[in-house]
C-alpha positions as CSV (number, residue, x, y, z in Angstrom):
1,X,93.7,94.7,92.9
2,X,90.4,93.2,92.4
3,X,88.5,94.0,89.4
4,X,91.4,93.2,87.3
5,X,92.8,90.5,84.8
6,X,96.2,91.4,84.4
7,X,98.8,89.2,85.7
8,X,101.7,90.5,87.8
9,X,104.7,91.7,85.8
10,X,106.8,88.8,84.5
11,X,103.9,86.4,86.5
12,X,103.6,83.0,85.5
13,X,106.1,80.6,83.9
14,X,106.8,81.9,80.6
15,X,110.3,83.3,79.4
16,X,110.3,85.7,77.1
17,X,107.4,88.0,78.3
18,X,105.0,90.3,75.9
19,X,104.6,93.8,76.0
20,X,106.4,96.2,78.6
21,X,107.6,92.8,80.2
22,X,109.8,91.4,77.0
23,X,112.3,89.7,78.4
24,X,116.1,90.1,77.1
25,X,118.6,87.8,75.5
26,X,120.4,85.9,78.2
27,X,123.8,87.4,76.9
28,X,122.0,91.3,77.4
29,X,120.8,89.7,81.0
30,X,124.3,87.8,82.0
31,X,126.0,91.0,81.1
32,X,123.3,93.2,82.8
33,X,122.7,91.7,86.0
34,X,125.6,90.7,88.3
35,X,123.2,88.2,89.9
36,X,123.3,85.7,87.2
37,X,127.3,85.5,87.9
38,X,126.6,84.9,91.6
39,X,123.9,82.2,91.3
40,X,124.4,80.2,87.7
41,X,121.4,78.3,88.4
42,X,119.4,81.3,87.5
43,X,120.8,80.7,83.9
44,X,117.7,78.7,82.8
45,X,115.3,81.9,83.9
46,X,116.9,85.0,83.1
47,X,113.5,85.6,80.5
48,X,111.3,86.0,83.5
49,X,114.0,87.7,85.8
50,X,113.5,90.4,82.7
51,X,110.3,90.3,82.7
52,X,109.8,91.4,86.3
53,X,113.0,93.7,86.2
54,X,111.1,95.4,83.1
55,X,107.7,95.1,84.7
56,X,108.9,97.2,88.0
57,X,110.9,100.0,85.6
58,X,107.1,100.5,83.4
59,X,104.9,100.6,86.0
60,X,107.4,102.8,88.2
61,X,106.8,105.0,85.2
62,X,103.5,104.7,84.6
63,X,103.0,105.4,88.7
64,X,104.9,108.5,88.3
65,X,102.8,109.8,85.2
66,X,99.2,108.9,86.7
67,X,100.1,108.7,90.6
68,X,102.6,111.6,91.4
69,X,105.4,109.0,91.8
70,X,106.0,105.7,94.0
71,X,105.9,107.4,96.6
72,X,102.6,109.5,96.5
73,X,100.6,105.8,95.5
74,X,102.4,104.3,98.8
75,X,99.9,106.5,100.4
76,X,97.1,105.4,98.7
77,X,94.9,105.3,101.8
78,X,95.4,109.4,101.8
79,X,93.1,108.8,98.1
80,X,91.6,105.9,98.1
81,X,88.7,104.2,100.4
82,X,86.0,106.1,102.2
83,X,87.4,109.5,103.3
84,X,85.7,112.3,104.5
85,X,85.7,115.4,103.2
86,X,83.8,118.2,101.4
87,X,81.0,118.0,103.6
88,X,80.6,114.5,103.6
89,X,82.6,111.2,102.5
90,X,84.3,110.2,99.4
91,X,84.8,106.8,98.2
92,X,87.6,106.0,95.8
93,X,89.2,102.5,94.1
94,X,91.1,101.4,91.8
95,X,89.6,98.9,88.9
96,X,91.3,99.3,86.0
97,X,88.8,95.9,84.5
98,X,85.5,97.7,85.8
99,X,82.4,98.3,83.2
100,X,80.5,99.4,86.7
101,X,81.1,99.7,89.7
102,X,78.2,100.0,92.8
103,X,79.5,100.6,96.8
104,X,76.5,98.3,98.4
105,X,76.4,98.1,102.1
106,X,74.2,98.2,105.5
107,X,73.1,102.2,104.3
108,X,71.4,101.1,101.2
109,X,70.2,97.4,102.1
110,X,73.2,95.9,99.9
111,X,71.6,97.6,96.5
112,X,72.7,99.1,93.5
113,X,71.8,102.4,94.2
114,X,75.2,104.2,94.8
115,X,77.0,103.9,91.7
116,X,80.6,104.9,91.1
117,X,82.1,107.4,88.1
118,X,85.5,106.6,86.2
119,X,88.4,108.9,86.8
120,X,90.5,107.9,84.4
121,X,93.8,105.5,85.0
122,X,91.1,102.8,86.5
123,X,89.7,104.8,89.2
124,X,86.2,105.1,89.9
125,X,85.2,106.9,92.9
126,X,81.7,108.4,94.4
127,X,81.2,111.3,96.8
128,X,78.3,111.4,99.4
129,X,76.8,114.4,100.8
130,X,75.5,114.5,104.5
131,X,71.9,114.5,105.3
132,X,70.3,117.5,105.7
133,X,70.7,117.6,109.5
134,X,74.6,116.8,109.5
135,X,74.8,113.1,109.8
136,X,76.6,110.8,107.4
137,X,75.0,108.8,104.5
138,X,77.4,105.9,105.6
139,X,77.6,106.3,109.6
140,X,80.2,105.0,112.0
141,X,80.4,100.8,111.7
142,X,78.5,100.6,108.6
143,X,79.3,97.5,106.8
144,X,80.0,97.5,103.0
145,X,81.5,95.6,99.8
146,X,81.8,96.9,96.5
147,X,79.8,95.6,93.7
148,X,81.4,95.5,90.1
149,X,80.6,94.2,86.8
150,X,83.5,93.5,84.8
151,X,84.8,94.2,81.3
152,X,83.6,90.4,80.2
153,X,80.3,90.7,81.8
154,X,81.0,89.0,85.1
155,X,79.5,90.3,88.6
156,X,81.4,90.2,91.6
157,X,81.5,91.5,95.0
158,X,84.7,92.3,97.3
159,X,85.3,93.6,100.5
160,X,87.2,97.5,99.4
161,X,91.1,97.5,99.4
162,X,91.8,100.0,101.7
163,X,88.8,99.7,104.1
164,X,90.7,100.1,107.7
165,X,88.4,97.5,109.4
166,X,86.7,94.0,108.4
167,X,84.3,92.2,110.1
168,X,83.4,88.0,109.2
169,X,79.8,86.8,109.1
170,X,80.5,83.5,110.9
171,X,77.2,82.3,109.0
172,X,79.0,82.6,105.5
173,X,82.5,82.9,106.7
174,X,82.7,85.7,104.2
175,X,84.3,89.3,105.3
176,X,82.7,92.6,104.7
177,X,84.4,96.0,105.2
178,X,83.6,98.6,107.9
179,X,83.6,102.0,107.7
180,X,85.1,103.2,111.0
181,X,84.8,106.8,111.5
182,X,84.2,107.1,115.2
183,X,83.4,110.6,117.0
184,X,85.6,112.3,118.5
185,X,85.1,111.4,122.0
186,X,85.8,107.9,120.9
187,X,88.3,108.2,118.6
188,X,91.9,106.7,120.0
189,X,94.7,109.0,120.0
190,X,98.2,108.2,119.5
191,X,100.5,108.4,122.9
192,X,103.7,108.2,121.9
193,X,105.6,110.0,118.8
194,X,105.9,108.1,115.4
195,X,109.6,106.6,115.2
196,X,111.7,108.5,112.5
197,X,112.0,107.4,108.8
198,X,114.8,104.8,108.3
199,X,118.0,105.7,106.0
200,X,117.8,102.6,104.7
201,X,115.4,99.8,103.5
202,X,114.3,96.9,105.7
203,X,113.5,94.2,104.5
204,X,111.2,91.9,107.3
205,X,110.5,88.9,105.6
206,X,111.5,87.0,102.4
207,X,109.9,84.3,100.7
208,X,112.5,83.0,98.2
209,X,111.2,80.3,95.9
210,X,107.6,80.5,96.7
211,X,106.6,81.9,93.2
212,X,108.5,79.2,91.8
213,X,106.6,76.4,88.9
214,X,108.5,74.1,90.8
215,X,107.1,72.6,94.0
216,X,110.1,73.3,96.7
């Protein structure tokens, strides 16, 4: 997530880890982990292999104390972005580095004038009443960033996580995020059913190797 300094559990080269990622003694991880018996090459990095297998099991925790679970935050764009609701739209991120956070776009001439509130667990989030005569503050194809300052004092601007749409200015090359909330005569509706859940995990795609210090 933007807005934030901290590394990826067990990211980085290190071996031992700090914190919730403190790696184990290669004996605790050998007799752990049946992996290092299948692939002894593996042998030289068990420290970071515990760093990420402790990284996963705090912030599964964590998720479950703040979020309702993994779950619940795998629907994050049910919470997060700009949602209508309560008689007009809600905008909601996650910046657990913000000091202040502004949602600039086409409705306010890209100013800081719609400032964002802390939730606690590093969410800030802003809700915007209609206008007095039903339309929205942000309206259909309005496009936006979001503004923060960081903890160290440093400004940046970034297109929102879970916008649904983003346009490129092909003058910058630079992307901003669209608020697509068409009305109902416009809006596309889904023709055919959803396909059931899956039993089992699928994994599509794998890229072994490429979070590696070693060029391979």
């Amino acid at each position: 997530h933007f807005g934030s300094k901290k590394e990826a559990p067990g990211g980085g080269c290190s071996g031992g880890g700090v914190g919730p990622f403190k790696g184990r003694s290669p004996v605790a991880a050998a007799m752990a982990l049946k992996i290092f018996e299948l692939d002894r090459m593996l042998e030289g990095v068990q420290g970071q292999i515990w760093d990420r297998v402790n990284g996963y099991k705090h912030w599964k925790e964590e998720l479950k104390k703040n979020e309702g679970g993994l779950e619940t935050f795998a629907e994050g764009y049910k919470t997060f972005g700009l949602l209508r609701e309560k008689g007009g739209v809600t905008y909601r991120e996650w910046l657990p580095n913000a000091k202040q956070v502004f949602l600039i776009g086409e409705f306010n001439n890209w100013e800081n004038t719609t400032s964002l509130s802390g939730e606690g667990f590093g969410r800030w989030s802003v809700h915007l009443p209609d206008k007095a005569d039903g339309t929205p503050v942000v309206p259909h194809r309005c496009q936006l960033k979001v503004r923060i300052e960081t903890n160290d004092g440093q400004w940046i601007e970034r297109v929102p996580a879970w916008t649904r749409l983003a346009w490129q200015d092909h003058t910058t090359n630079l992307f901003n995020g669209v608020h697509w909330d068409p009305p109902a005569d416009e809006a596309y509706s889904f023709v055919h059913p959803r396909p059931p859940k899956p039993e089992n995990l699928k994994i599509y795609e794998a890229h072994v190797g490429m979070g590696s210090c070693d060029p391979k």
